[in-house]
TIVEXFI-639154 format. One record per residue (C-alpha): residue number from 1; x, y, z. Coordinates in steps of 0.5 Angstrom, whole numbers, plus 500, padded with zeros to 3 digits. Layout:
BEGIN
    i    x    y    z
  NUM    X    Y    Z
...
***
This chain:
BEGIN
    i    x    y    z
    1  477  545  510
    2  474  542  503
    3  467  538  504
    4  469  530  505
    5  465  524  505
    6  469  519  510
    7  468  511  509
    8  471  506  513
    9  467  500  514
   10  471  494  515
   11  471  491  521
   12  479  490  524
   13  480  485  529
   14  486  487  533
   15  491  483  537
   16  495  477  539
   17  492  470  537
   18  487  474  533
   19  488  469  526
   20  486  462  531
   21  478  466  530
   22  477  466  523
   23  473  461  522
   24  468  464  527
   25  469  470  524
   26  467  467  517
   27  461  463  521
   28  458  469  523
   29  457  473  517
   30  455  467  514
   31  459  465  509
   32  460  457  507
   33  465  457  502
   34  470  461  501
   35  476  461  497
   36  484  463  501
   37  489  466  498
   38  496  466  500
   39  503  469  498
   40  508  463  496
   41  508  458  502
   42  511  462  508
   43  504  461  513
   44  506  454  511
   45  513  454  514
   46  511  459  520
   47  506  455  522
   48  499  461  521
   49  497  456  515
   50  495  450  519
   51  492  454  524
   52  487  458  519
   53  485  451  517
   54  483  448  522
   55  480  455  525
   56  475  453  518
   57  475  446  519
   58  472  447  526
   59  467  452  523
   60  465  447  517
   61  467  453  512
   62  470  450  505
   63  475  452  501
   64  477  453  495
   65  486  454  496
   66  490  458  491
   67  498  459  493
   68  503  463  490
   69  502  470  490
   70  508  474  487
   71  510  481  490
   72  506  485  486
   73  501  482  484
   74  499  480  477
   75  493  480  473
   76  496  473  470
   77  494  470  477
   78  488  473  478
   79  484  471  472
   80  487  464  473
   81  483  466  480
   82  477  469  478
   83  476  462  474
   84  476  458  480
   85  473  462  484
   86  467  462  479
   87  467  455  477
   88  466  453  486
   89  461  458  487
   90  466  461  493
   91  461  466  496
   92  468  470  499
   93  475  472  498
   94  480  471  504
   95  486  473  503
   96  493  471  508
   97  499  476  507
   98  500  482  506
   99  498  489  501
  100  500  484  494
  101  496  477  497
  102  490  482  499
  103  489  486  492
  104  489  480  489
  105  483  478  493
  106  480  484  492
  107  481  483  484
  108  479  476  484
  109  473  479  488
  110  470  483  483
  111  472  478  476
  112  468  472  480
  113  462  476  479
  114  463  479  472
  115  463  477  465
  116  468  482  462
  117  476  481  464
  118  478  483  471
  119  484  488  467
  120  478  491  463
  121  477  495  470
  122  483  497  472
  123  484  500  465
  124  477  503  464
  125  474  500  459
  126  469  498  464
  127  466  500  471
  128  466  495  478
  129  458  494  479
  130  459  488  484
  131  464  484  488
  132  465  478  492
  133  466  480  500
  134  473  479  501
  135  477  479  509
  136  485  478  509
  137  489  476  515
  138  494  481  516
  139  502  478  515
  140  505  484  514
  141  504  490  516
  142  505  496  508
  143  501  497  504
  144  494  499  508
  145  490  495  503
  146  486  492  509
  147  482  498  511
  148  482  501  503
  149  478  503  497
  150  484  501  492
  151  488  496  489
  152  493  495  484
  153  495  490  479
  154  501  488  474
  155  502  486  466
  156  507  483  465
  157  505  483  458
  158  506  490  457
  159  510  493  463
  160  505  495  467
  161  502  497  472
  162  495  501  475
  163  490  501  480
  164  483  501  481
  165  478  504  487
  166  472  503  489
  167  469  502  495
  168  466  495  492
  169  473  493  495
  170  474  495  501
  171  475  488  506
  172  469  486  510
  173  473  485  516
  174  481  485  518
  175  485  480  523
  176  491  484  525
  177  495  480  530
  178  503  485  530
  179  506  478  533
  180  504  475  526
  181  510  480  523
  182  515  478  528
  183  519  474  522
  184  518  479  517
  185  526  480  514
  186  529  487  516
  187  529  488  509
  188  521  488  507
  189  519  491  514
  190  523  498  513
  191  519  497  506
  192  513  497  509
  193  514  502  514
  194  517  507  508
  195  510  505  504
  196  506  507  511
  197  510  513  511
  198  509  515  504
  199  501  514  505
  200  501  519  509
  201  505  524  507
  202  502  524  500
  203  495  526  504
  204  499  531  508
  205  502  535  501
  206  496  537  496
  207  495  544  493
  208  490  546  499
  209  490  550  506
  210  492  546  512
  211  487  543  515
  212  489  543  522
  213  485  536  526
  214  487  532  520
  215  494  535  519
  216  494  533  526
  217  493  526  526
  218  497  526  521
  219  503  528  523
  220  502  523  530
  221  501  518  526
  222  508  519  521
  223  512  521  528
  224  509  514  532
  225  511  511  525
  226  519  513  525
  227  519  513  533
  228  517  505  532
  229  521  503  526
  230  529  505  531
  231  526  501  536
  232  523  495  531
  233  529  495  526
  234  533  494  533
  235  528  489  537
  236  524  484  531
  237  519  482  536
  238  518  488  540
  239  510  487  540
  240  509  495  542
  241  512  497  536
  242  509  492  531
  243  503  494  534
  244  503  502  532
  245  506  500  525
  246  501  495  524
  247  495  500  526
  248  498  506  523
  249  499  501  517
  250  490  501  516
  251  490  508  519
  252  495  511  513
  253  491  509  507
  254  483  508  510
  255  483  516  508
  256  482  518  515
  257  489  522  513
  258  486  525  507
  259  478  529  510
  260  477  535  508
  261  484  536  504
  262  486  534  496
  263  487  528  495
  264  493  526  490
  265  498  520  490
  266  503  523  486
  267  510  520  488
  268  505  513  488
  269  504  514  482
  270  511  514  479
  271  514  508  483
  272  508  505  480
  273  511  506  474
  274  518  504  477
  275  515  498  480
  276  511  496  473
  277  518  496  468
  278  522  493  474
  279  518  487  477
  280  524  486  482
  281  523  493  486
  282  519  493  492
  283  514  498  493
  284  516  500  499
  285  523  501  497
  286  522  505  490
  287  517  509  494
  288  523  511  499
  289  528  512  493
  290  523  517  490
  291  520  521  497
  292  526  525  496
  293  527  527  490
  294  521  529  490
  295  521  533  496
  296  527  537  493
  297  524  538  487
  298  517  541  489
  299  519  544  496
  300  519  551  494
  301  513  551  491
  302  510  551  499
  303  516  552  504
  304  511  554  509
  305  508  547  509
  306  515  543  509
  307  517  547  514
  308  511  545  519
  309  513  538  516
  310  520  539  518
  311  518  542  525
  312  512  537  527
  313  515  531  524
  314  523  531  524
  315  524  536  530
  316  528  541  526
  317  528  547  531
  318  531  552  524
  319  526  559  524
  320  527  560  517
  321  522  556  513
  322  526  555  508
  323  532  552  512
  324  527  548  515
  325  524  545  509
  326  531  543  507
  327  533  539  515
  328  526  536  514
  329  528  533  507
  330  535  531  509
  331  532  528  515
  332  528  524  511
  333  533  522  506
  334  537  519  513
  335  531  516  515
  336  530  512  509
  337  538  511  510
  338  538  509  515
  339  532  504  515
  340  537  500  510
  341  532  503  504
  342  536  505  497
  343  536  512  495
  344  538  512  488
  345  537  508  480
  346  543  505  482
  347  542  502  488
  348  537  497  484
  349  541  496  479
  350  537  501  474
  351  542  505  469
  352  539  512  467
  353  538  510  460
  354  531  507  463
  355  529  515  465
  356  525  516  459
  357  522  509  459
  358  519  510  466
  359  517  518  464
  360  512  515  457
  361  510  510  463
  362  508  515  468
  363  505  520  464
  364  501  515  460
  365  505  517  454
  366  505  524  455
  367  497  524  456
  368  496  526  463
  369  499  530  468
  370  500  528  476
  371  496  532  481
  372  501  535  487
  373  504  540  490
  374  505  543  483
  375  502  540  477
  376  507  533  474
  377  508  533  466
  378  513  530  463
  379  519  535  463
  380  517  535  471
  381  517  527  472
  382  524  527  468
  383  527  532  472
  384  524  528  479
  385  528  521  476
  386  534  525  474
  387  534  527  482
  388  534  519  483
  389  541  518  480
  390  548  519  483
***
């Protein structure tokens, strides 16, 4: 077991009617003026946005609105954010939504407080030294962005896609009630159990030895998952299995998987660029096409550790590692099937012609390589989206 250090702060106020508090959550860290954003317009169709409004009013918080963040989130939207949360003096970021809503308040949390353009940091150029708090009510449950240290961004001027940590910008507090991801589409649901999934299962494959407790809590949390999605696939508003999916969701990305092990997001790293050059694919989606393929191609380099994999998450009973490692891959192949995820470039329409623009995108135009199982470079990374074609 590597040395670790674990940081978990915000606060996660968990179950049914949980949103109808925020105002009091608000009033009682002290916060007057607070700046809300949203998604484009669904809490107003579903009825959430009335009753986080009137839960301010009734706590005299003010606010400051900004509508209509895009799935994933772009830096055009969050300079625009960053201006209007300097001009009112908001005194806190409060995001309603999901991964794409809450990364932009994240984003926005560290412009209001400085001088330099926010995709400065993403890129580099400058390091985040403070930050606005931010708090989010939870709408679907993906991306773990409620309880993480990360955020990532789009330009759309240039195709790009990246990400930032920092603990500066990890959520104050979350308000998770699984009943507010009842009417979420099947479609962005099985994304959002394909992106729980694959934070955990990044954490689980690095270059080191097992690290038994937490190879453990990983394991239960990927097989909680897959057991919930056969049910919520079939019953939308099973509130038990939203629950497990939603609370699995801060779980897989708050780093509890990732003590005392190598951390490396490697196959994120890929679907960033995917997602990058390709605005309309969905995270979730993109991370599902790419996790078997992936798989395939680094497998041999650590059967013993797919083969665990295979028996302790998919059940797979075959003695031999190697065969393990394989039913294991399929099996999670069929899985992502079966949830109604693509499994190949072609599914989203994407020709292979499009391999050689997404390799310049992941290795940063053949300047970096991407830790994993084994060290990712351009022939690599190549072959892996070459797996991704019919």
């Amino acid at each position: 077991m590597f040395d670790f250090e674990f940081y978990a702060p915000t606060k996660v106020f968990f179950g049914k009617g949980k949103q109808k508090d925020i105002g009091k959550i608000i009033s009682n860290y002290g916060y007057k003026k607070i700046m809300l954003q949203y998604g484009k317009g669904s809490i107003k169709q579903n009825g959430l946005y009335d009753e986080i409004i009137t839960s301010l009013a009734q706590n005299n918080i003010e606010v400051v609105e900004m509508g209509g963040v895009e799935p994933n989130p772009k830096i055009q939207f969050v300079r625009e954010a960053v201006k209007l949360a300097k001009s009112e003096n908001v005194q806190l970021v409060l995001a309603v939504g999901g991964g794409s809503v809450i990364d932009t308040a994240k984003y926005t949390a560290l412009g209001a407080v400085s001088d330099c353009d926010v995709w400065d940091f993403v890129v580099g150029k400058q390091k985040p030294k403070s930050a606005l708090p931010v708090g989010c009510v939870l709408t679907i449950a993906a991306a773990g962005s409620e309880m993480s240290w990360s955020a990532v961004v789009s330009d759309l001027s240039v195709n790009m896609k990246r990400g930032l940590a920092s603990d500066l910008i990890r959520p104050l507090f979350a308000v998770c009630n699984p009943e507010l991801t009842y009417t979420v589409s099947p479609y962005q649901t099985a994304c959002g159990i394909s992106d729980i999934l694959a934070h955990t299962i990044e954490r689980y494959f690095t270059p080191c030895d097992d690290v038994d407790i937490t190879d453990g809590i990983a394991e239960s949390i990927l097989r909680s998952v897959i057991s919930a999605a056969n049910v919520v696939m079939k019953e939308p508003d099973n509130y038990e299995a939203r629950a497990n999916i939603m609370w699995a969701s801060s779980l897989s990305h708050n780093n509890l998987t990732g003590c005392g092990r190598i951390n490396a997001l490697p196959v994120h790293q890929l679907e960033h660029a995917l997602s990058g050059e390709f605005d309309s694919v969905a995270h979730g989606a993109g991370l599902a096409m790419l996790f078997p393929a992936w798989a395939k191609y680094v497998y041999t380099y650590n059967i013993a550790r797919f083969a665990r994999f295979a028996r302790n998450v998919w059940g797979v009973n075959n003695a031999d590692d190697k065969a393990a490692a394989e039913e294991g891959i399929k099996a999670m192949s069929e899985f992502f099937k079966s949830i109604g995820m693509p499994s190949t470039l072609q599914d989203f329409g994407i020709s292979n012609d499009s391999i050689e623009r997404l390799v310049e995108l992941c290795t940063f135009g053949n300047t970096r390589t991407i830790n994993s199982v084994i060290s990712l470079g351009e022939t690599e990374i190549r072959e892996i989206f070459k797996l991704c074609t019919l």
